[in-house]
N, CA and C of each residue as an Amber inpcrd file, in Angstrom:
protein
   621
 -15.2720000  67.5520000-106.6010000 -16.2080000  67.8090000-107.6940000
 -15.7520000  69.0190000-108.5010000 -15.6780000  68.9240000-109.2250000
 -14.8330000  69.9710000-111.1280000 -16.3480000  70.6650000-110.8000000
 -16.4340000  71.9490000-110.7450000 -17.3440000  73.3230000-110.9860000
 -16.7480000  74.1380000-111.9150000 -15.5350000  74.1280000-112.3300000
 -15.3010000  74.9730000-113.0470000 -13.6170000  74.7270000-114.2210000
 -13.8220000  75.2590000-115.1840000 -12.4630000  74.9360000-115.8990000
 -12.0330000  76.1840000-116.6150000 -10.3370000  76.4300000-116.2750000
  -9.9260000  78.0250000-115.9180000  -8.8410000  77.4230000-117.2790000
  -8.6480000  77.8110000-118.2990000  -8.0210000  78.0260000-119.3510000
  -7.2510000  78.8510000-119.8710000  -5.3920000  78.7200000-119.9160000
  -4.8370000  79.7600000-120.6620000  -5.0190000  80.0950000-121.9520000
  -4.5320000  80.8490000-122.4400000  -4.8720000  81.1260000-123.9550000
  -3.7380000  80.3740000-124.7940000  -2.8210000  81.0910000-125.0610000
  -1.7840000  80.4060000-126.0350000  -1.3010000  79.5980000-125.6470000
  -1.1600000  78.6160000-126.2510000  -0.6770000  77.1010000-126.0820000
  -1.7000000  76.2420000-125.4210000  -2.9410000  76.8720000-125.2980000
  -4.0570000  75.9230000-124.2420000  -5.1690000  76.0150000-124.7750000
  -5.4710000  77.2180000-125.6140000  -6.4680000  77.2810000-126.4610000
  -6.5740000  77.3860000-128.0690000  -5.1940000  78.1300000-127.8990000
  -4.8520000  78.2940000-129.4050000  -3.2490000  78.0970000-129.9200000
  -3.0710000  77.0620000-130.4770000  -1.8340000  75.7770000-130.4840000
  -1.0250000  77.6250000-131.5900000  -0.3660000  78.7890000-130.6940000
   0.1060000  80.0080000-131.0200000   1.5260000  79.8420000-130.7230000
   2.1190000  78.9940000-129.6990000   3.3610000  79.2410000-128.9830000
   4.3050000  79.1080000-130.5100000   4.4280000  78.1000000-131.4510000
   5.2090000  78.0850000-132.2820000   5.8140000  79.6120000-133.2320000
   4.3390000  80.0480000-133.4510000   4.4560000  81.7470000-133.9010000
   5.1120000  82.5730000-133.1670000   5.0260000  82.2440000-132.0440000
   5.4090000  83.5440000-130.9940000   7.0660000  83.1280000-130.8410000
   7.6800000  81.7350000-130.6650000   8.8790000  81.5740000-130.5620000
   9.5200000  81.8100000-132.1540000   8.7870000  81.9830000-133.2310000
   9.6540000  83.0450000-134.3070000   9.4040000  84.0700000-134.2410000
   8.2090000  84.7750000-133.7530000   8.6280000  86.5230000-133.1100000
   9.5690000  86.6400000-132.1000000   9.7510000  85.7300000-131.4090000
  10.4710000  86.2960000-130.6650000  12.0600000  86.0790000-130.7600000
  12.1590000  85.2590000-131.4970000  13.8150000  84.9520000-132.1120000
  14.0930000  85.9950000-133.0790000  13.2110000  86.4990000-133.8430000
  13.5120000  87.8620000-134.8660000  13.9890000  88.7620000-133.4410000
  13.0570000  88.9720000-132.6340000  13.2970000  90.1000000-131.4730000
  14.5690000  90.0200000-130.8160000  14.8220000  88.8630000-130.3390000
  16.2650000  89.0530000-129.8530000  17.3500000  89.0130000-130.6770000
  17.5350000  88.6560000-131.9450000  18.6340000  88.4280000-132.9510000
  18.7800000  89.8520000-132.8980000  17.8330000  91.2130000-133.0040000
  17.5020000  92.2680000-133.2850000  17.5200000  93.2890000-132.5630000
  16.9590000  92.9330000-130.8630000  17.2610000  93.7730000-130.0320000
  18.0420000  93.9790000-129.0700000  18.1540000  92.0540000-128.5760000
  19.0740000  91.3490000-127.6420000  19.7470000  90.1450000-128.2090000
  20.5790000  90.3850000-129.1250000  21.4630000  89.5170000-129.1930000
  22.6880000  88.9580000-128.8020000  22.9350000  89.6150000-127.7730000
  23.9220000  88.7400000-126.2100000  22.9530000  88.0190000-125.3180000
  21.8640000  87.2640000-126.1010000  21.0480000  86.4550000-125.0830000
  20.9910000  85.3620000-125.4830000  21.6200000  84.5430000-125.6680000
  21.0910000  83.3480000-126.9990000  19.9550000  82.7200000-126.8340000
  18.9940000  82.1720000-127.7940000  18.1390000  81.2520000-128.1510000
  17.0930000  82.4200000-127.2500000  16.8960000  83.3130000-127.2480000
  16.2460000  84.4760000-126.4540000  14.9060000  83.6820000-126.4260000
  14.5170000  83.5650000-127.7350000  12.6240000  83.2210000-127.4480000
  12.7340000  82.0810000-126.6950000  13.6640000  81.1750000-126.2890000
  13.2250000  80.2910000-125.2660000  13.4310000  80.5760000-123.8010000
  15.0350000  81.4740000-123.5700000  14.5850000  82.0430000-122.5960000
  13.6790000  82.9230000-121.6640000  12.6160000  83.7710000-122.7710000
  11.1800000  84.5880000-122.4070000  10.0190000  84.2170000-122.2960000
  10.1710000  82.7070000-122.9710000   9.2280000  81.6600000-123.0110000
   8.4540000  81.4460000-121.6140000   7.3140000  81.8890000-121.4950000
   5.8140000  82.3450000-120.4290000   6.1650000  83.1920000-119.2380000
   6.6670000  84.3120000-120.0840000   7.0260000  85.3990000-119.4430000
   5.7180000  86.5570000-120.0390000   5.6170000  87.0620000-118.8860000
   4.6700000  88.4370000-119.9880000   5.1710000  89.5340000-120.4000000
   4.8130000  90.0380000-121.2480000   5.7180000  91.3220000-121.6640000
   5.9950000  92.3510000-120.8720000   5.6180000  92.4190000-119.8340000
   6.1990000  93.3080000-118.6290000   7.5800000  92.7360000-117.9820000
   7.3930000  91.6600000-117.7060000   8.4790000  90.8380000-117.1520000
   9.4770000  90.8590000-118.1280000   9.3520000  90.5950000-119.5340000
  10.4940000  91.0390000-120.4580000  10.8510000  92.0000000-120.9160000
  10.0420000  93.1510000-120.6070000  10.5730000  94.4860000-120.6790000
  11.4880000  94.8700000-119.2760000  11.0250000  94.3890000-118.0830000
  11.5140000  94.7620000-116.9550000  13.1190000  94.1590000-116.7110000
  13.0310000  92.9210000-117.2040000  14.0710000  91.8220000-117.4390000
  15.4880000  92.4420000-118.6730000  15.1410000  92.5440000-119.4340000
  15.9490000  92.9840000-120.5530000  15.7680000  94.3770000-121.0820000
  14.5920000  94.7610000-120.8870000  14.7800000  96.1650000-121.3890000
  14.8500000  97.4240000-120.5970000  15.3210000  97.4890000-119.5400000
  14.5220000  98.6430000-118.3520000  15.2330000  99.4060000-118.4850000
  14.2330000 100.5150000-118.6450000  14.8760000 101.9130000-119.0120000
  14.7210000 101.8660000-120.1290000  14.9360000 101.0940000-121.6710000
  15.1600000 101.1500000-122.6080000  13.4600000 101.4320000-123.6400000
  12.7240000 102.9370000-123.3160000  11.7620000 102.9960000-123.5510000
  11.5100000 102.8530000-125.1740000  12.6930000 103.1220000-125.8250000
  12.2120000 103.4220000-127.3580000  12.2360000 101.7760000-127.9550000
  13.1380000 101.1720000-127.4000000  13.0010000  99.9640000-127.7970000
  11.5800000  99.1430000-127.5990000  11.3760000  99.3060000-126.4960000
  10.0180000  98.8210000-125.4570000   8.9370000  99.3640000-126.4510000
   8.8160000 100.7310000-127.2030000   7.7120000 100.9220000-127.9780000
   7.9430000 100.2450000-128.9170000   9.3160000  99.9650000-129.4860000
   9.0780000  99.7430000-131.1420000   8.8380000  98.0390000-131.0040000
   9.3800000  97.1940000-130.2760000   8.7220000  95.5040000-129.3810000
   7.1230000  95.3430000-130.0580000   6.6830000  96.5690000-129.0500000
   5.1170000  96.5780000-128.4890000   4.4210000  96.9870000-130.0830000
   4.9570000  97.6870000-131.0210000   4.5920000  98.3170000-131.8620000
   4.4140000  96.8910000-133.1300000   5.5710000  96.4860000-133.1330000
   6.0790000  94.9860000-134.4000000   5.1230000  94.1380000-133.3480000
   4.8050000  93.9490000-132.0210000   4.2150000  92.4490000-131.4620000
   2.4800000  92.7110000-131.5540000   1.6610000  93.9770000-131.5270000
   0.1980000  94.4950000-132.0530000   0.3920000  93.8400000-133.4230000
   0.9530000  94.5580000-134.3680000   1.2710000  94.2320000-135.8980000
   1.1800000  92.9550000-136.2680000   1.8640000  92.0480000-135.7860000
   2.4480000  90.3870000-135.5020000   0.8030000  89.4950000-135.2080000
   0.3860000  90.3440000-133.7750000  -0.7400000  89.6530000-133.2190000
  -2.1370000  89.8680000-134.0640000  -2.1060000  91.4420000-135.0830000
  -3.2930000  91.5140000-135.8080000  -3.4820000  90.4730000-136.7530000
  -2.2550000  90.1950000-137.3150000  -2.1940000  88.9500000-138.8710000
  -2.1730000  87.6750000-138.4420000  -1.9870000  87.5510000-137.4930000
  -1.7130000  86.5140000-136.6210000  -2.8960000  84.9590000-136.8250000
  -2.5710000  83.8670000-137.2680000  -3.8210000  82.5930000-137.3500000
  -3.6700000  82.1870000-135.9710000  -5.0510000  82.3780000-135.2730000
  -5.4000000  81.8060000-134.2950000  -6.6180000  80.1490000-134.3590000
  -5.5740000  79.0810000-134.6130000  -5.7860000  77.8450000-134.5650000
  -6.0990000  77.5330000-133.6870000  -7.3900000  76.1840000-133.3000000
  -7.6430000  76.0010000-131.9900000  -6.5940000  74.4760000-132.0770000
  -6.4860000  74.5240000-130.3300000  -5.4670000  73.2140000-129.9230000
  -6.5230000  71.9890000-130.4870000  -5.6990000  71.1750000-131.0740000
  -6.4710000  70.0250000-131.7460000  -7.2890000  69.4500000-130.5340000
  -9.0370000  69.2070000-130.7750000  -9.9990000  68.6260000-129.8640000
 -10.2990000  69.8120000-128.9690000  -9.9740000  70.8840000-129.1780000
 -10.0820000  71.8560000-128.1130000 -12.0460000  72.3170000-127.8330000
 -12.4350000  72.6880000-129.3880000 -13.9590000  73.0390000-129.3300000
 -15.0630000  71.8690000-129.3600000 -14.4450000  70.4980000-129.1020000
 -15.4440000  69.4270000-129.2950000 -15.2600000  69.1410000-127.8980000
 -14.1720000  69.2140000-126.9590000 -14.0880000  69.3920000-125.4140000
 -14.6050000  70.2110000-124.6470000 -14.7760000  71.4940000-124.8980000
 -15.2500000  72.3750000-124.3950000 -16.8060000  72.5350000-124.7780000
 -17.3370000  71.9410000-125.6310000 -18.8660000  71.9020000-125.3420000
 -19.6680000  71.1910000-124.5300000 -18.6280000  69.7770000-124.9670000
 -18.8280000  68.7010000-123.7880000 -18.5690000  68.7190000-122.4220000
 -17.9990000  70.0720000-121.9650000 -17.5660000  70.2260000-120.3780000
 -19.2700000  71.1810000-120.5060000 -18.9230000  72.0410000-121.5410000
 -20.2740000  73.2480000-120.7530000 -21.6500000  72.4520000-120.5580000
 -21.8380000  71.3340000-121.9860000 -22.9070000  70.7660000-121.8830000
 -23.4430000  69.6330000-120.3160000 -22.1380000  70.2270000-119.1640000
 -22.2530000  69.0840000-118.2610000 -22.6090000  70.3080000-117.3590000
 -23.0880000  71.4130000-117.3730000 -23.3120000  72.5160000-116.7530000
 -21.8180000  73.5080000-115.5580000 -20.5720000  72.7120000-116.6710000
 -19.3430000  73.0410000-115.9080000 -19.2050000  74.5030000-116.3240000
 -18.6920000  75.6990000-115.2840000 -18.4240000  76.8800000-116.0760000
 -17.1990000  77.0520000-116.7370000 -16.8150000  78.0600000-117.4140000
 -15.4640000  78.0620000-118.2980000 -15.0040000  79.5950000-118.1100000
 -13.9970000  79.4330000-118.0530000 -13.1420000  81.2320000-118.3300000
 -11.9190000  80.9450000-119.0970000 -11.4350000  81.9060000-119.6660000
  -9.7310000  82.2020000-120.2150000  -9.2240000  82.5970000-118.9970000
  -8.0020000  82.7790000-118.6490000  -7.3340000  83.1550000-117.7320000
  -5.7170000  83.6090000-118.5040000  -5.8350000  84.5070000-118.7150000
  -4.6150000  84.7990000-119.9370000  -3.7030000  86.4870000-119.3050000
  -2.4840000  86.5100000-119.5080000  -2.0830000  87.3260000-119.2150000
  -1.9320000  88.1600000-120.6320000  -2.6610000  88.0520000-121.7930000
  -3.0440000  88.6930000-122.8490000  -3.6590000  90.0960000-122.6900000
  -3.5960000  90.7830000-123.2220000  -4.4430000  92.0790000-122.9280000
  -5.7190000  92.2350000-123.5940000  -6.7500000  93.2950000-123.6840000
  -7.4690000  93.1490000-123.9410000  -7.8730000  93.5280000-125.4600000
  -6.9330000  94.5180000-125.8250000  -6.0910000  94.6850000-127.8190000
  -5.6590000  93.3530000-128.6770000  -5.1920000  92.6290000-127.6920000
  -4.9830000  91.2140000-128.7730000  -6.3380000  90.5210000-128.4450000
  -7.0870000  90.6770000-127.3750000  -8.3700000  89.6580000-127.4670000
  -9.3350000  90.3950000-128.6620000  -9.2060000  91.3680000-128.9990000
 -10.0920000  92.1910000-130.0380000  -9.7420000  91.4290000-131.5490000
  -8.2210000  91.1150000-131.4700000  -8.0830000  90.1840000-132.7980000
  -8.3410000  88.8990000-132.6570000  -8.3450000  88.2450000-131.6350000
  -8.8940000  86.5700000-131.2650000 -10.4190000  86.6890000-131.7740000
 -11.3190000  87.9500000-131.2250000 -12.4020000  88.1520000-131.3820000
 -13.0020000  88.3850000-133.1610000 -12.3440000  89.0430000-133.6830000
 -12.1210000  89.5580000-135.0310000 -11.8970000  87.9650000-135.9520000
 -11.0320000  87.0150000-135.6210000 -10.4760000  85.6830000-135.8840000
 -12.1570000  84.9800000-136.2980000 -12.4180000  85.1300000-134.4620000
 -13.8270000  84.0830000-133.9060000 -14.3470000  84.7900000-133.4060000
 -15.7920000  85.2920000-134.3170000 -16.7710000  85.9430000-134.0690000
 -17.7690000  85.1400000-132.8630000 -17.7160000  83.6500000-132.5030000
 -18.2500000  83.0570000-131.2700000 -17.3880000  82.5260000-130.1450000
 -15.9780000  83.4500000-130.2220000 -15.3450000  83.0040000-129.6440000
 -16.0530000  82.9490000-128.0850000 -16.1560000  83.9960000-127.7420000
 -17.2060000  84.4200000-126.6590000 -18.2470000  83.2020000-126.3720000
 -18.8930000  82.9540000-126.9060000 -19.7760000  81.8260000-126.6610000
 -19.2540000  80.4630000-125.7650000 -17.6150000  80.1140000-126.1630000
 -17.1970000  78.9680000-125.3400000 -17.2430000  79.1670000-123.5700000
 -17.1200000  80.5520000-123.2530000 -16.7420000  80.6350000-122.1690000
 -17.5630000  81.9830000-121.3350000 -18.0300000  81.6130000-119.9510000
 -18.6820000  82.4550000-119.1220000 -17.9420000  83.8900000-118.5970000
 -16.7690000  83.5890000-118.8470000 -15.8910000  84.7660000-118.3450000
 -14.5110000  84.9620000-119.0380000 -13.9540000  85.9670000-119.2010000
 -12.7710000  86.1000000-120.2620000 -12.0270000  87.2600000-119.2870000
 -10.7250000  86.8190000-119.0100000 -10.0050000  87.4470000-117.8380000
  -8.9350000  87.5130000-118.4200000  -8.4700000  89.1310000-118.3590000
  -7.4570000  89.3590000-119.0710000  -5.9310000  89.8550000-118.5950000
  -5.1370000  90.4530000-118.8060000  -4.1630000  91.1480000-118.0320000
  -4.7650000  92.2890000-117.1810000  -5.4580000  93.0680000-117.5280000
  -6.7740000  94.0500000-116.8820000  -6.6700000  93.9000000-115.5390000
  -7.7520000  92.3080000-115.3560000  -8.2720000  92.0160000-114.4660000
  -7.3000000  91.7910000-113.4380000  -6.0600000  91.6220000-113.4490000
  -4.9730000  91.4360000-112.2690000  -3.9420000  91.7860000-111.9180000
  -3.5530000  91.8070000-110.5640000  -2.4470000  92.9020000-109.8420000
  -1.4320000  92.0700000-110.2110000  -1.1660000  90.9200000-109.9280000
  -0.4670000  90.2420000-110.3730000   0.2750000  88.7620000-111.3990000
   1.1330000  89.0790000-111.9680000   1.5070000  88.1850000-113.1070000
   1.3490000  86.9770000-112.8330000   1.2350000  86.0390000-113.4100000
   2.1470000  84.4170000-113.3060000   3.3900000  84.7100000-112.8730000
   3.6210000  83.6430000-111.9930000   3.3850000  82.6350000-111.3900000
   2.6270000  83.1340000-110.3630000   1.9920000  83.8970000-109.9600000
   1.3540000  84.2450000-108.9960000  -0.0350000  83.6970000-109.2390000
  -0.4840000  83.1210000-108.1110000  -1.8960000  82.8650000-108.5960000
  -3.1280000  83.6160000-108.3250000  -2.5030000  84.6450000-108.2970000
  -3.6090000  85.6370000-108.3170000  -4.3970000  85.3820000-109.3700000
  -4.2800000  85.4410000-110.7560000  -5.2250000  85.1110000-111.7640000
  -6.4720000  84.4850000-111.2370000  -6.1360000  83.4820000-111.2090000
  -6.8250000  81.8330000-110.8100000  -7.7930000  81.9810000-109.4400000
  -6.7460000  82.8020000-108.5920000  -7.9500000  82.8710000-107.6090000
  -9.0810000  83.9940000-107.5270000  -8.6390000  84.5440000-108.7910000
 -10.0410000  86.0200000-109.0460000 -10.6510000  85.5360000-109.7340000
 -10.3980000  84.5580000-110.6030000 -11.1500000  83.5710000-111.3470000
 -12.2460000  82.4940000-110.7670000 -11.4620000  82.1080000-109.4910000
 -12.5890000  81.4070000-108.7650000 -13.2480000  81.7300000-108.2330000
 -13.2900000  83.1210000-107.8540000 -13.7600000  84.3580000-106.5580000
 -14.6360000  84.4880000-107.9160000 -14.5780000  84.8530000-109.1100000
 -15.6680000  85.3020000-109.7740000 -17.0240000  84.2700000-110.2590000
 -16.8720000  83.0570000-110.1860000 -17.3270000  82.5510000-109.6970000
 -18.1430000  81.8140000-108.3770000 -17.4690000  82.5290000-107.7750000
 -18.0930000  81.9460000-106.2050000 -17.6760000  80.8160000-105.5630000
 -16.6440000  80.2690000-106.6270000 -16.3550000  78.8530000-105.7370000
 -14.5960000  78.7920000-105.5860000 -14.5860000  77.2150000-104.4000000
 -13.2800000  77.1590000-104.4190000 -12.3060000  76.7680000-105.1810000
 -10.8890000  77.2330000-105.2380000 -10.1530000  77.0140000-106.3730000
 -10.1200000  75.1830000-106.0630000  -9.8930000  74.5560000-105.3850000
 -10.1580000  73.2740000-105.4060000 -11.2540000  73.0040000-105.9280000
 -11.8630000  73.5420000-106.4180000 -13.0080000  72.5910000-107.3880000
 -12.9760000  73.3170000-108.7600000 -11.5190000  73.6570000-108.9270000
 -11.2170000  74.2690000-110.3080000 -10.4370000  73.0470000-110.5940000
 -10.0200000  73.1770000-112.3910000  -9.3250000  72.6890000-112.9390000
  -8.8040000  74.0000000-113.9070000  -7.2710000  73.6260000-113.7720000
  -6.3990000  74.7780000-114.4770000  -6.3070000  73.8630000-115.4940000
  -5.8800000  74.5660000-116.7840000  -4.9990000  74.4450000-117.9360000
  -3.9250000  74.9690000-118.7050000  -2.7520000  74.8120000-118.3560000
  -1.6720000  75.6530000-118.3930000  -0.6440000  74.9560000-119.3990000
   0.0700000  75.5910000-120.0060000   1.5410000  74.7860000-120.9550000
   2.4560000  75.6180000-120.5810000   2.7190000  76.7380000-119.9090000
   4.0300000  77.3230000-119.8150000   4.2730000  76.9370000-118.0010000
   5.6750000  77.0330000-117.9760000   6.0180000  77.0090000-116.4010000
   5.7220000  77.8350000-115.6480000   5.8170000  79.0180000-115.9120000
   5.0790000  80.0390000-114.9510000   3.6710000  79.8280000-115.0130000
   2.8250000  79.7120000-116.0700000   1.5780000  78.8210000-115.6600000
   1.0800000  77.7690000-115.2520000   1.9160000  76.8240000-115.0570000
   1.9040000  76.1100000-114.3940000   1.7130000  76.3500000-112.4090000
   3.1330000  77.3940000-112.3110000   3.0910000  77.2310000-111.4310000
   2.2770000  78.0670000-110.3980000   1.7280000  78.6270000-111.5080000
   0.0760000  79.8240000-110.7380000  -1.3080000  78.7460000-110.4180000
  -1.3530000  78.0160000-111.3950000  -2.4220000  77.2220000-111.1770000
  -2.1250000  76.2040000-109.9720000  -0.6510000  75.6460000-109.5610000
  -0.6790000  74.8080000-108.4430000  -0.9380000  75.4560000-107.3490000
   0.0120000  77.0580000-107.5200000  -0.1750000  77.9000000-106.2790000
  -1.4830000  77.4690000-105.7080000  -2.5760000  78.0560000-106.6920000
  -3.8710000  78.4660000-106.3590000  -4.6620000  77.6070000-105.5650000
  -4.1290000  76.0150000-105.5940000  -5.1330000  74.5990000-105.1990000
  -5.6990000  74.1730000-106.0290000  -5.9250000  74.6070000-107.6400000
  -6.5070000  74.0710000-108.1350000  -5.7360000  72.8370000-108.9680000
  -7.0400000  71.8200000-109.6020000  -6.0650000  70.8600000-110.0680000
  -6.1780000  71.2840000-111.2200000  -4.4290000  70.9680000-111.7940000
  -3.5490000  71.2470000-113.0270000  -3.8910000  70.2200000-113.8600000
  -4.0550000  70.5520000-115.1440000  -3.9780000  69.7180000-116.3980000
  -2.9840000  70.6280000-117.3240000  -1.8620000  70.0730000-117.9100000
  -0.6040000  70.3390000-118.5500000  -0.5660000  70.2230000-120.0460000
  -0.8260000  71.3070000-120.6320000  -0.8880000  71.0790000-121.9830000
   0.5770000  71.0190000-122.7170000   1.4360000  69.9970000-123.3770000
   2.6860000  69.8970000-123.9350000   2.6200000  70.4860000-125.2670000
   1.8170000  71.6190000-125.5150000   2.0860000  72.0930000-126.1530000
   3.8360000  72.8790000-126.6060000   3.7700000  73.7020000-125.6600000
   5.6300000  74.0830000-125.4090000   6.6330000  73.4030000-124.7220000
   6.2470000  72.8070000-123.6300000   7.0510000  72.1040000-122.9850000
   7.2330000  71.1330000-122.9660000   7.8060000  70.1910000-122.7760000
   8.3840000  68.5200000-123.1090000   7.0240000  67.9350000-121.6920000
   6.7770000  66.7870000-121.6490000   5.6090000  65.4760000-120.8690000
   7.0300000  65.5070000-119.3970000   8.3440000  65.4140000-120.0530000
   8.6050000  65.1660000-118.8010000   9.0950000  67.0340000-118.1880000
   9.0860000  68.0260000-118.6440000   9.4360000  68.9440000-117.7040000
   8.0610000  68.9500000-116.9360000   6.5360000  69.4310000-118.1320000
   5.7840000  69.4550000-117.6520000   5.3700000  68.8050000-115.9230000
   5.4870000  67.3860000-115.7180000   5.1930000  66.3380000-115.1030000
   5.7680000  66.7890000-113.6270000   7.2610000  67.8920000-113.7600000
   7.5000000  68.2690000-112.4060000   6.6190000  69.3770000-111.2220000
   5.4540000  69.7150000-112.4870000   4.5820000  70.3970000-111.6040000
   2.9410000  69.8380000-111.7450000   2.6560000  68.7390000-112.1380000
   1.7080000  67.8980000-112.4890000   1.4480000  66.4920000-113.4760000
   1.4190000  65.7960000-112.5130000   0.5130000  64.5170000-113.3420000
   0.6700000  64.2100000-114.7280000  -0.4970000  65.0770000-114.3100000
  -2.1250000  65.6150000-115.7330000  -0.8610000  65.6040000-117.0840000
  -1.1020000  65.4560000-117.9420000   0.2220000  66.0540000-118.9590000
  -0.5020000  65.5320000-120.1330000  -1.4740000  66.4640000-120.8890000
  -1.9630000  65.9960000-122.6810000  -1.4640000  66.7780000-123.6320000
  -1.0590000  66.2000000-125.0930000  -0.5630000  66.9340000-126.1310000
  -1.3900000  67.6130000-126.7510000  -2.7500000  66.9920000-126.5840000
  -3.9010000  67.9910000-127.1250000  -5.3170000  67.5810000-126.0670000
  -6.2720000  67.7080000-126.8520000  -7.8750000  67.6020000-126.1380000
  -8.4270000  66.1300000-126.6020000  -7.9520000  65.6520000-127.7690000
  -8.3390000  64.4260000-128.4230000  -8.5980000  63.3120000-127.2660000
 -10.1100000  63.0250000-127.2140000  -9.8840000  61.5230000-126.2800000
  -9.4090000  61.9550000-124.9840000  -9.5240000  63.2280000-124.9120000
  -9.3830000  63.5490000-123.5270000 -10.5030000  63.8730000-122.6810000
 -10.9280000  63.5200000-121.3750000 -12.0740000  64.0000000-120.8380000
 -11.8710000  63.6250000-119.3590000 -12.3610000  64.8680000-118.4320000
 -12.0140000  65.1120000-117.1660000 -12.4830000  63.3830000-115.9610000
 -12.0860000  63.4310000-115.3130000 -12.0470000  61.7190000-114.5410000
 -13.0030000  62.1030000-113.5590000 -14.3400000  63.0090000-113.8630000
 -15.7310000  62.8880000-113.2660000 -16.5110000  63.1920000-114.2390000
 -16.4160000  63.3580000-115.2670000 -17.3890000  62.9740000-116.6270000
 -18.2600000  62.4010000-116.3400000
């Protein structure tokens, strides 16, 4: 029985990944360019992990990143994934709970918020980088997510499009639904099933 539905942000809530893989191709042409096709190799990494990864030690760079990616994220159109807010009323209206589960911080949720003044309204809980010791793939997220709720991650449903999110939400027990937003139906498929391009005509198989 589905009690609850645990949602990433970019690429799961807000169809963003395309924006972010041209920030991040400016970034490596610019900062790391002995990396090729960089924004796909950082692709659902968090910015710790790509600072730790490519930049360590390299603090001035690491500010001026962090400095152009605030800037980037204030102007930033936050689009919802096509069918995303006509799905999500129809889960709450079934008395299912909802959270974000985002390794976002809580400075870019101030511009999501700024975007969508009800953004808040879709969801019972909004969990941010803040809230956890550890990154994706770890499923730590997911399971403070279900702990904040009270229930078991088996009676969660994840929603993930990157591989490291992916592979936090299997960690956890909960069942995966695969948004192809970034990733191809068949990489997706090696860590779940579940695999939709959007929300359209989509609806959970205890509706």
């Amino acid at each position: 029985m589905v009690k609850a539905c645990l949602f990433d942000l970019d690429g799961v809530v807000f169809d963003t990944e395309p924006l972010y893989t041209l920030f991040w191709k400016e970034i490596g042409e610019q900062f790391c360019p002995n990396v090729p096709n960089f924004e796909y190799v950082i692709k659902g990494q968090t910015l710790v992990q790509i600072y730790d990864k490519y930049f360590e030690g390299q603090n001035e760079k690491q500010k001026e990143i962090t400095r152009l990616l605030d800037l980037y994220e204030r102007d930033m159109d936050y689009n919802y994934v096509a069918g995303f807010k006509s799905f999500i009323k129809n889960i709450r209206s079934k008395d299912l709970k909802t959270a974000v589960v985002t390794s976002s911080n809580l400075e870019k949720m101030q511009n999501v918020y700024k975007k969508h003044p009800n953004f808040k309204c879709y969801f019972d809980a909004i969990l941010t980088s803040e809230d956890f010791d550890e990154s994706k793939p770890s499923p730590d997220c997911y399971l403070k997510a279900a702990a904040y709720f009270d229930i078991s991650p088996k009676d969660c449903v994840v929603f993930e499009d990157s591989f490291n999110g992916l592979r936090s939400g299997v960690a956890s027990g909960a069942r995966v639904v695969g948004l192809a937003t970034t990733n191809s139906v068949a990489e997706i498929q090696a860590y779940t099933k579940e695999v939709i391009s959007n929300y359209e005509g989509f609806s959970l198989l205890n509706d």
